[in-house]
DSSP file (Angstrom, degrees, kcal/mol; ACC not computed):
  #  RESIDUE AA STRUCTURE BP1 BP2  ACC     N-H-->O    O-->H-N    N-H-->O    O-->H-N    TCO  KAPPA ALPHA  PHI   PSI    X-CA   Y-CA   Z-CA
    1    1 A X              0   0    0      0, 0.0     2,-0.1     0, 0.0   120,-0.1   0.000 360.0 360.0 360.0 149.5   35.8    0.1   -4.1
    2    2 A X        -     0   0    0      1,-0.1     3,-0.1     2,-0.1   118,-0.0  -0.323 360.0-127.5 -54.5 121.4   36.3    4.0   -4.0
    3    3 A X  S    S+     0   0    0      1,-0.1     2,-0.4    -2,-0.1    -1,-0.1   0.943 103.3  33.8 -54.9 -22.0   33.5    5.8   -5.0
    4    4 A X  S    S-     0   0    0     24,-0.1    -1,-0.1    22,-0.0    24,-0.1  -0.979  83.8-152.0-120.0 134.5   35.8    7.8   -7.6
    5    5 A X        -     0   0    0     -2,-0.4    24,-1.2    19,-0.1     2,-0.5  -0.289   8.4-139.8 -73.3 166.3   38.9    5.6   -9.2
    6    6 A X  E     -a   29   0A   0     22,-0.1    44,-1.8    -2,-0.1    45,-0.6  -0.928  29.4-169.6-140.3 110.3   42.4    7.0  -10.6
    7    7 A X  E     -ab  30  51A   0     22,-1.0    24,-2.3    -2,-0.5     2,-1.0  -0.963  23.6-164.9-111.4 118.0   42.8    5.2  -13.3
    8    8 A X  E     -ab  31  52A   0     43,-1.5    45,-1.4    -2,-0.4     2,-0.5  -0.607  23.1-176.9 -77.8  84.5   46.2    5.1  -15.3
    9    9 A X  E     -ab  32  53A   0     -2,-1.0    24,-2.1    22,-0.8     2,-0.5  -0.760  10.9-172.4-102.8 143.2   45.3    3.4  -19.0
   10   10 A X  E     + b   0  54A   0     43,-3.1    45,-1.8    -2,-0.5     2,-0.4  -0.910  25.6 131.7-108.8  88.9   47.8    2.6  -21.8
   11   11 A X        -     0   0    0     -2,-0.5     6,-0.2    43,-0.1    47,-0.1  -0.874  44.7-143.4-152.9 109.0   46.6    1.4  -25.3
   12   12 A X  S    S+     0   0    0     -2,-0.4     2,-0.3    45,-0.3    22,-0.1   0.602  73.5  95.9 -38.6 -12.4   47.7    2.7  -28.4
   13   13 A X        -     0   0    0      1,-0.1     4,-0.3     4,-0.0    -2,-0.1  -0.804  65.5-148.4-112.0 139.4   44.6    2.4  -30.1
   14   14 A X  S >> S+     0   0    0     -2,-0.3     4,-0.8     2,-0.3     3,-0.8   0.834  97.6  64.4 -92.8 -39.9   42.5    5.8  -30.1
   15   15 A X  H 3> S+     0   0    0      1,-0.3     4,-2.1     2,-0.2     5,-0.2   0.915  96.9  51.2 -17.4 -81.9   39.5    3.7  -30.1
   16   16 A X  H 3> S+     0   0    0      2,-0.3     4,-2.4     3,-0.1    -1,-0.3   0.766 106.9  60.7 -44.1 -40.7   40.2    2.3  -26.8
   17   17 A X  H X4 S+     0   0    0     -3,-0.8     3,-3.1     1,-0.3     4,-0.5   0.842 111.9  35.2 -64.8 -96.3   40.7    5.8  -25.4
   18   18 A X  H 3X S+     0   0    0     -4,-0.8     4,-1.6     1,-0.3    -1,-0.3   0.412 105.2  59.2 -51.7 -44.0   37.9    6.8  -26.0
   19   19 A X  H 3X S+     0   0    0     -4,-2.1     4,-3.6     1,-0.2    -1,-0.3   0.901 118.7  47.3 -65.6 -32.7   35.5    3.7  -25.4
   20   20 A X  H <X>S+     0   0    0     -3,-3.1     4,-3.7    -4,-2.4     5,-0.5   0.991 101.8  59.8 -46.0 -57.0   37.4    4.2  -21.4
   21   21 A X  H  >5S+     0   0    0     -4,-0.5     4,-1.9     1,-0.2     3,-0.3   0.978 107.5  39.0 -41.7 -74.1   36.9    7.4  -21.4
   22   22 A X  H  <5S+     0   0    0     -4,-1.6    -1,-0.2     1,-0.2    -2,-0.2   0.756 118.3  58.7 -63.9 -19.4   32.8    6.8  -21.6
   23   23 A X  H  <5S+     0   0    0     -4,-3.6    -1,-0.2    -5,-0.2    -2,-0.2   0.827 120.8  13.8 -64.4 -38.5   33.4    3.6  -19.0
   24   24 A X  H  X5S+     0   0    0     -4,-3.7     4,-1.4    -3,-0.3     2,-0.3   0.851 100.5  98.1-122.0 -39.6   34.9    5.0  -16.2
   25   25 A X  T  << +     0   0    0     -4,-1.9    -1,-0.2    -5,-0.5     2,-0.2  -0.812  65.1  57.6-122.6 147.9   34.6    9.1  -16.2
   26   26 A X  T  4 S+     0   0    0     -2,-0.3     3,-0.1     2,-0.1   -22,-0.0   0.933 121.3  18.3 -74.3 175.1   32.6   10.2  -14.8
   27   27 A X  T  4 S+     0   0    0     -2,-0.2    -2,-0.2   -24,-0.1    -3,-0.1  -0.924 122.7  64.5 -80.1  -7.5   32.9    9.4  -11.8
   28   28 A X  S  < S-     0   0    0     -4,-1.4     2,-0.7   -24,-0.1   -22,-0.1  -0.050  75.3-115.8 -76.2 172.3   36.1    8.4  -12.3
   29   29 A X  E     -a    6   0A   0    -24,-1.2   -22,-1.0    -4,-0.1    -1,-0.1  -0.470  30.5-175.3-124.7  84.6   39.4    9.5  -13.1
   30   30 A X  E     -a    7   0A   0     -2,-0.7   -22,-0.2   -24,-0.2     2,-0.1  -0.265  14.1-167.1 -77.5 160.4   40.8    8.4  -16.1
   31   31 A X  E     -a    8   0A   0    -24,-2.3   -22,-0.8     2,-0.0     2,-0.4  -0.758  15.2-172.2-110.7  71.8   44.6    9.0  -17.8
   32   32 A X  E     +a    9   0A   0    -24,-0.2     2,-0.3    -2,-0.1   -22,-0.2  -0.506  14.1 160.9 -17.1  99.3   44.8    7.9  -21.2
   33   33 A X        -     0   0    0    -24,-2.1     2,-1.3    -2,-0.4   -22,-0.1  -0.864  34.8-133.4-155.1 129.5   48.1    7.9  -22.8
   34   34 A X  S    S+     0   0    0     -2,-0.3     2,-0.2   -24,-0.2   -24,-0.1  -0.581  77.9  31.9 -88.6  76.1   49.0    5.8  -26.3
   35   35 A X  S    S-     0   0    0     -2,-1.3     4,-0.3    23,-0.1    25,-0.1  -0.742  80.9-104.3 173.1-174.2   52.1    4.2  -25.4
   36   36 A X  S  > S+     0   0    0     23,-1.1     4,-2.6     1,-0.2    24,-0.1   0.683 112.0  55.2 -89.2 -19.8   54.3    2.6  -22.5
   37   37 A X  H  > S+     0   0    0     22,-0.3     4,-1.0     1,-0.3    -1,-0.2   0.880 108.2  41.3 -80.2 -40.2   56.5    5.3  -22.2
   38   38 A X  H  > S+     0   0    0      2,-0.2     4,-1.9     1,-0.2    -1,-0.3   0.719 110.5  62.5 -74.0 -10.8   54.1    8.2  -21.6
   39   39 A X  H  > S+     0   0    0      1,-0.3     4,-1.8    -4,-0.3    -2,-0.2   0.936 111.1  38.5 -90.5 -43.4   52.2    5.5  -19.3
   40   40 A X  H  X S+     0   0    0     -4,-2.6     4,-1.4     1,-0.3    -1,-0.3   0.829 114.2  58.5 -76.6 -19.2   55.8    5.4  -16.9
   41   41 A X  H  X S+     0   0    0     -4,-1.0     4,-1.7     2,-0.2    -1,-0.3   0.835 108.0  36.7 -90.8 -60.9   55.9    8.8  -17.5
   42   42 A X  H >< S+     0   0    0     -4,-1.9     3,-2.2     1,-0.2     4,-0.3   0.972 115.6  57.1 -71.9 -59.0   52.4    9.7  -15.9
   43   43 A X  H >< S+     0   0    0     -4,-1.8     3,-0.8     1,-0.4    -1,-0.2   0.805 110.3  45.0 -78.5 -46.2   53.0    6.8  -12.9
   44   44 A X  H 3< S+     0   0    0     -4,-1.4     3,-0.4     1,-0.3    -1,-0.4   0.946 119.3  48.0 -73.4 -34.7   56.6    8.8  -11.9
   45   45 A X  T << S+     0   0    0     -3,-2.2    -1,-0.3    -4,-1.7    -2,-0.3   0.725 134.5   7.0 -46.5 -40.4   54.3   12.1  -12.2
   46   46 A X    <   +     0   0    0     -3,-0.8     2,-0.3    -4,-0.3     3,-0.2  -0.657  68.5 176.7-168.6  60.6   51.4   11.3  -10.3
   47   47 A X        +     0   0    0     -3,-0.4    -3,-0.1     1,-0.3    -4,-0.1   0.492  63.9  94.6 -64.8  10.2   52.2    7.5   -8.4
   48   48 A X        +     0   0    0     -2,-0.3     2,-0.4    -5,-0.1    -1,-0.3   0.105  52.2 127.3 -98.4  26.6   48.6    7.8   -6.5
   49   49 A X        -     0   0    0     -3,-0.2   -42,-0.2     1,-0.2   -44,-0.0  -0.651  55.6-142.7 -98.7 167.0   46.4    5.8   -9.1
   50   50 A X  S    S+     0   0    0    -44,-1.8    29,-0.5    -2,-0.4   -43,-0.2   0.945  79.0   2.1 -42.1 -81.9   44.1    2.8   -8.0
   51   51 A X  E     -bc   7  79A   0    -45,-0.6   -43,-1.5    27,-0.2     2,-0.3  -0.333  61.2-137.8-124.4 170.6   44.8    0.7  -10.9
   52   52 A X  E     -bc   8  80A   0     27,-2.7    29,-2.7   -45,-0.1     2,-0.4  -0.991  11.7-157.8-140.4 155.3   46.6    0.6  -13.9
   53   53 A X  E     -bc   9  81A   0    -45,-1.4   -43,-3.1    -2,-0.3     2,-0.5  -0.991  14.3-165.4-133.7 112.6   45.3   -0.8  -17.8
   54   54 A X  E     -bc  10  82A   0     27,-4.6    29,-4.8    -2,-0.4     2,-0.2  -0.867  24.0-141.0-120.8 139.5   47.7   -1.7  -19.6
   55   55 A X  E     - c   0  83A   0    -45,-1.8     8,-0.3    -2,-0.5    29,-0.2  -0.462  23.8-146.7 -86.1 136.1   47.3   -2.3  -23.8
   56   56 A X  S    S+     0   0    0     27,-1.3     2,-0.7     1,-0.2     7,-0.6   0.832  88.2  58.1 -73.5 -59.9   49.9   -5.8  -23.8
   57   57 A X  S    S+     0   0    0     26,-0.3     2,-0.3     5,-0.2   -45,-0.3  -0.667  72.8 149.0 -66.5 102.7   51.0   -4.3  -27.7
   58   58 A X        -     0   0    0     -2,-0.7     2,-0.1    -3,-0.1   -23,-0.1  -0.957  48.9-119.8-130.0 152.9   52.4   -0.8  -27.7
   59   59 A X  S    S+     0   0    0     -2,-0.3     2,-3.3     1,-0.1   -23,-1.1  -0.513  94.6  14.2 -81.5 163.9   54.7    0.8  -29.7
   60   60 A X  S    S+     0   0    0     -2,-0.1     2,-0.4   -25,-0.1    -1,-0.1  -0.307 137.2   9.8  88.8 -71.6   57.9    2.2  -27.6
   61   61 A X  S    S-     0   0    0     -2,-3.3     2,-0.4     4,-0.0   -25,-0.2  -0.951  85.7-138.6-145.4 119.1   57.7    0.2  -24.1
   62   62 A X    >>  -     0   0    0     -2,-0.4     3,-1.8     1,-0.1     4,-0.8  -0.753  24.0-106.8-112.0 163.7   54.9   -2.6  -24.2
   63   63 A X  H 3> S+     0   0    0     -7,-0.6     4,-1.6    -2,-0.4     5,-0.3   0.666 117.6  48.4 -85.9 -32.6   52.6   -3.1  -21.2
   64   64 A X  H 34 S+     0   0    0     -8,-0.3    -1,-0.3     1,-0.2     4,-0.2   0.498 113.1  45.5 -78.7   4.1   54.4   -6.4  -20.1
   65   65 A X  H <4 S+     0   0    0     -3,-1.8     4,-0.4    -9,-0.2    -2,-0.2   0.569 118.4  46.2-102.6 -37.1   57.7   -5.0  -20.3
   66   66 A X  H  X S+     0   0    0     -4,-0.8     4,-0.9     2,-0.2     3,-0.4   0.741 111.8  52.4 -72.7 -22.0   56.1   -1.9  -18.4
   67   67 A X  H  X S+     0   0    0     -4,-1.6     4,-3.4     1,-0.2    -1,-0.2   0.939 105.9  51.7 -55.0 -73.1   54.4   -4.0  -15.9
   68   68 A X  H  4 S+     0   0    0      1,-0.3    -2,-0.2    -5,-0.3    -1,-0.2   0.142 110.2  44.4 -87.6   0.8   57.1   -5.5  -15.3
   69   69 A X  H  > S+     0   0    0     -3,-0.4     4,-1.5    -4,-0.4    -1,-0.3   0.342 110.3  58.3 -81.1 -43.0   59.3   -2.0  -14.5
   70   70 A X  H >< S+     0   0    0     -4,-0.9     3,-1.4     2,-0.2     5,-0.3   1.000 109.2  46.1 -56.3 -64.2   56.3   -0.7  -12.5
   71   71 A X  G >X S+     0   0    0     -4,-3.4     4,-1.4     1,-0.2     3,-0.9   0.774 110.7  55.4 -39.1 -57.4   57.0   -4.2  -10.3
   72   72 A X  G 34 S+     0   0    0      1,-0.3    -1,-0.2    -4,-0.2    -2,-0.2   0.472 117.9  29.8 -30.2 -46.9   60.7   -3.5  -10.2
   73   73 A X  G << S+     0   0    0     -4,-1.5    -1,-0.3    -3,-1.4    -2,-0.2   0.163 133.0  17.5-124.8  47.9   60.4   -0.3   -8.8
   74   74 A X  T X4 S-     0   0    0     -3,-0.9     3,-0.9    -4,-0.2     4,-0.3   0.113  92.4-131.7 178.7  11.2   57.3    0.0   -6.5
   75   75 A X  T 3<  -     0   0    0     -4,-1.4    -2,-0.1    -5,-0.3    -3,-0.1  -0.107  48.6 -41.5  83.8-148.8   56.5   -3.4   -5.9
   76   76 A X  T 3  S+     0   0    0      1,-0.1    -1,-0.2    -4,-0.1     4,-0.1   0.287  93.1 112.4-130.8  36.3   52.9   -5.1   -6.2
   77   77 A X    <   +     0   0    0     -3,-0.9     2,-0.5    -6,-0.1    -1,-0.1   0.924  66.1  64.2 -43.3 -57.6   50.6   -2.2   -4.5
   78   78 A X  S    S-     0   0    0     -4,-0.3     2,-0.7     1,-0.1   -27,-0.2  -0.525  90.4-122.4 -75.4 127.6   48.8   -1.2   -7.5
   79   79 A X  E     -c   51   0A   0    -29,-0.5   -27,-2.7    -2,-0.5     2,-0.5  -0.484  28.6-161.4 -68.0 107.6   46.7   -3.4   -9.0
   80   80 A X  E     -cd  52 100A   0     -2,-0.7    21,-2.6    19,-0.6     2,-0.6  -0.740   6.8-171.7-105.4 126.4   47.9   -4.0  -13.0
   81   81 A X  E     -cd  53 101A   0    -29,-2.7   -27,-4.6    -2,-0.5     2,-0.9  -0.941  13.3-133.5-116.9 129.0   45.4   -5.4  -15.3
   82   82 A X  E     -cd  54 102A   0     19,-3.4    21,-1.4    -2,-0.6     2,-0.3  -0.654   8.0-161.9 -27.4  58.0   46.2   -6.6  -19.1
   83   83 A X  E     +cd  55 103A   0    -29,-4.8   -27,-1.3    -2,-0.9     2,-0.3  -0.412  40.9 120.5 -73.2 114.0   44.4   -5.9  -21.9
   84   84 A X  E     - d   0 104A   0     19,-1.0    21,-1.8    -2,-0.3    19,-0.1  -0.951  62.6-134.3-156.0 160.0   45.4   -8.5  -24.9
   85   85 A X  S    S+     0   0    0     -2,-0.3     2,-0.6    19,-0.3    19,-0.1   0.217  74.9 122.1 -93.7  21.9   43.7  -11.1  -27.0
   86   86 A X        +     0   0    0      1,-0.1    -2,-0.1     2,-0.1    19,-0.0  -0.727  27.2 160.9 -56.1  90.3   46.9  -13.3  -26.0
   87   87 A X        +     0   0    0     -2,-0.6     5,-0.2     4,-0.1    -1,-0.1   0.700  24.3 123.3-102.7 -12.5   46.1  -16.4  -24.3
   88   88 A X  S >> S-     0   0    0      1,-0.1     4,-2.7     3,-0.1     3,-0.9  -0.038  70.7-109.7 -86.4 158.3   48.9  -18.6  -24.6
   89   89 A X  T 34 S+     0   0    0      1,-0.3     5,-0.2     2,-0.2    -1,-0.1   0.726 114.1  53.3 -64.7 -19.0   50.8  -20.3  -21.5
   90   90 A X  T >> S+     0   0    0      2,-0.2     4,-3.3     1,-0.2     3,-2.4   0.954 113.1  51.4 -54.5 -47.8   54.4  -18.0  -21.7
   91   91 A X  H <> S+     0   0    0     -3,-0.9     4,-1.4     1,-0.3    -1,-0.2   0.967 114.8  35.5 -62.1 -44.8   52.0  -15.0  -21.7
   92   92 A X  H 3< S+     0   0    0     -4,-2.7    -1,-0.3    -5,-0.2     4,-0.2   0.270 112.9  54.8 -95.9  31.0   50.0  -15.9  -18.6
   93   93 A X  H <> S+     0   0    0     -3,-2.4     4,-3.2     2,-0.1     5,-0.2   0.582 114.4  49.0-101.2 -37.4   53.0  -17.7  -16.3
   94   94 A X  H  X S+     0   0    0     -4,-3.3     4,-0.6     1,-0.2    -2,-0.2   0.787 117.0  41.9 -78.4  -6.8   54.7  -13.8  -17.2
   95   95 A X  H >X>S+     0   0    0     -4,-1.4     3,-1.6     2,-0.2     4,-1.3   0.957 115.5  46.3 -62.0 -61.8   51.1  -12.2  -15.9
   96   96 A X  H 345S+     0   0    0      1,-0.3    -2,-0.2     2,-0.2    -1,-0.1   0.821 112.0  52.2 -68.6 -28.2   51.1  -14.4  -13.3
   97   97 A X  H 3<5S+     0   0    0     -4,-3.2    -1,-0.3     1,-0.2    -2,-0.2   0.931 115.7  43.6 -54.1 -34.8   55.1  -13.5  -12.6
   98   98 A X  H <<5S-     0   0    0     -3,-1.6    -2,-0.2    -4,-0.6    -1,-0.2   0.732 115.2-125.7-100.8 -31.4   54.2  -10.0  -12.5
   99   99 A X  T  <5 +     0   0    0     -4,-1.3   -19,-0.6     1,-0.3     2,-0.3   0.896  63.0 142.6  48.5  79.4   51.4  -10.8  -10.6
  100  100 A X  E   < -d   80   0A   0     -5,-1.2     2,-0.4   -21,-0.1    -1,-0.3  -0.865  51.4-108.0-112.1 129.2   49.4   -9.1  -12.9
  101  101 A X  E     -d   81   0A   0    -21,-2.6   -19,-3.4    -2,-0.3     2,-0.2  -0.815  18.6-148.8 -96.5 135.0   45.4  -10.0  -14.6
  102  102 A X  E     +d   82   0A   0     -2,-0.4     2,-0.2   -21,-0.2   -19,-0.2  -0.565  22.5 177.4 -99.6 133.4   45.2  -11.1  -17.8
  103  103 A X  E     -d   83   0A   0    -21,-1.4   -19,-1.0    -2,-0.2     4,-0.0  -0.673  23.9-128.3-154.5 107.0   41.7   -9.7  -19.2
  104  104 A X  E     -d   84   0A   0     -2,-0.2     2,-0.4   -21,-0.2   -19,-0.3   0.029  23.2 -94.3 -48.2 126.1   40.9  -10.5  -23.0
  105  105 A X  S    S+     0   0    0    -21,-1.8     2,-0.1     2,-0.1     3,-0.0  -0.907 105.2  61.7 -84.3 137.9   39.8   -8.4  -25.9
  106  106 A X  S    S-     0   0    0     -2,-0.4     2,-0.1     1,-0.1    -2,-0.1   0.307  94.1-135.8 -90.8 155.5   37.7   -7.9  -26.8
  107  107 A X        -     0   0    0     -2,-0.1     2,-0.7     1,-0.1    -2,-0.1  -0.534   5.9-152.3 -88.7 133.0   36.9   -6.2  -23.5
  108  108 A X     >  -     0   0    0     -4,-0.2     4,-1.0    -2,-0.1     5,-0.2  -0.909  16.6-159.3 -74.4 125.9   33.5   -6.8  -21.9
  109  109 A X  T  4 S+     0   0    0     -2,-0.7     4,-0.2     1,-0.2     5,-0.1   0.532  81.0  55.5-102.2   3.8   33.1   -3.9  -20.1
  110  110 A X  T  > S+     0   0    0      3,-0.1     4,-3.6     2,-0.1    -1,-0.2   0.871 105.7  45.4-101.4 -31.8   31.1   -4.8  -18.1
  111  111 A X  H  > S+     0   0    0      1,-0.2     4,-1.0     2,-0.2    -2,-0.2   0.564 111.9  56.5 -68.0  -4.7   32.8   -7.7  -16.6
  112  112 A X  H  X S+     0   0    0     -4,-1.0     4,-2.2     2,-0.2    -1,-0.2   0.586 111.7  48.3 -86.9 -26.7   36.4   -5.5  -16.3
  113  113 A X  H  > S+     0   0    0     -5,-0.2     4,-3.8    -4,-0.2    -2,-0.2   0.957 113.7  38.8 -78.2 -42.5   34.2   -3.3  -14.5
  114  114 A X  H  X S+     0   0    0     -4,-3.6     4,-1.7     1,-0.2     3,-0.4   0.944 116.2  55.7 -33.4 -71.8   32.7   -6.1  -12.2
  115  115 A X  H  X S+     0   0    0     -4,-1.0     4,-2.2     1,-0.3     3,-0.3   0.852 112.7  43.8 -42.3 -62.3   36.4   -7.6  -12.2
  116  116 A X  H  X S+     0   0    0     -4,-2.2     4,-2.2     1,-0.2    -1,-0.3   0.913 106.8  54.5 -49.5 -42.4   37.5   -4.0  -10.8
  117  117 A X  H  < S+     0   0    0     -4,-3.8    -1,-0.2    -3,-0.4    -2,-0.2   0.859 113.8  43.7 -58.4 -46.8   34.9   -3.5   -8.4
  118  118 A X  H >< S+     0   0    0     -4,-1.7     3,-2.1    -3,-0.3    -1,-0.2   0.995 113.0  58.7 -67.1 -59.0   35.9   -7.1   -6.7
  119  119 A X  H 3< S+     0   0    0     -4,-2.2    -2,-0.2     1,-0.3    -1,-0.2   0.655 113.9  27.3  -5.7 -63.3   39.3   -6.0   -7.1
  120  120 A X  T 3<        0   0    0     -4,-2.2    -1,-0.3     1,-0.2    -2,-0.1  -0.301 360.0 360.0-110.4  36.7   39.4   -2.8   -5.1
  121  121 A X    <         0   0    0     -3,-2.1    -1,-0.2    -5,-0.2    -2,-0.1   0.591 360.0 360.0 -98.4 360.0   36.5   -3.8   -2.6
């Protein structure tokens, strides 16, 4: 893994901002933004992040519909992980379409970090 990430996260809940915010920076480089729309928004701005964390529930454009536009036009270079408390099988054959990680809420943060680390090694 990179010593410093560019991470692109998406969750409506301000909560979540902030609990990121104090996971990953520093050293990392997070992007916070509460919905799906600002989230393609940053991606078309600034296409250079590691990873992307995507909220499933958002108001506007929600992270498996956004996923699944990120895929559409730029393929499956960046690595998209899920945040939902969603288990059921429709959700994770459309993760798995997208080829997209599924990662429960409530988030252990340390195992999403673990999870990254293998991720981007």
């Amino acid at each position: 893994m990179h010593d410093t990430l560019k991470i692109l996260a998406a969750d409506d809940d301000p909560t979540m901002g902030v609990l990121l915010q104090a996971v990953f920076a520093p050293p990392h480089q997070l992007c916070w933004v509460a919905d799906g729309l600002a989230a393609l928004a940053a991606w078309e701005a600034s296409p250079d992040f590691d990873v992307l964390l995507l909220d499933v529930e958002m108001p506007g454009l929600d992270g498996l519909s956004l996923a699944a536009e990120l895929r559409r036009r730029h393929g499956t270079a960046v690595p998209i992980v899920l945040l939902t408390g969603r288990e059921d099988d429709d959700f994770l054959a459309r993760c798995h379409a997208l080829s997209a990680i599924h990662f429960a809420k409530p988030v252990n943060w340390g195992e999403l970090v673990a999870r990254l680390r293998a991720l981007l090694a």
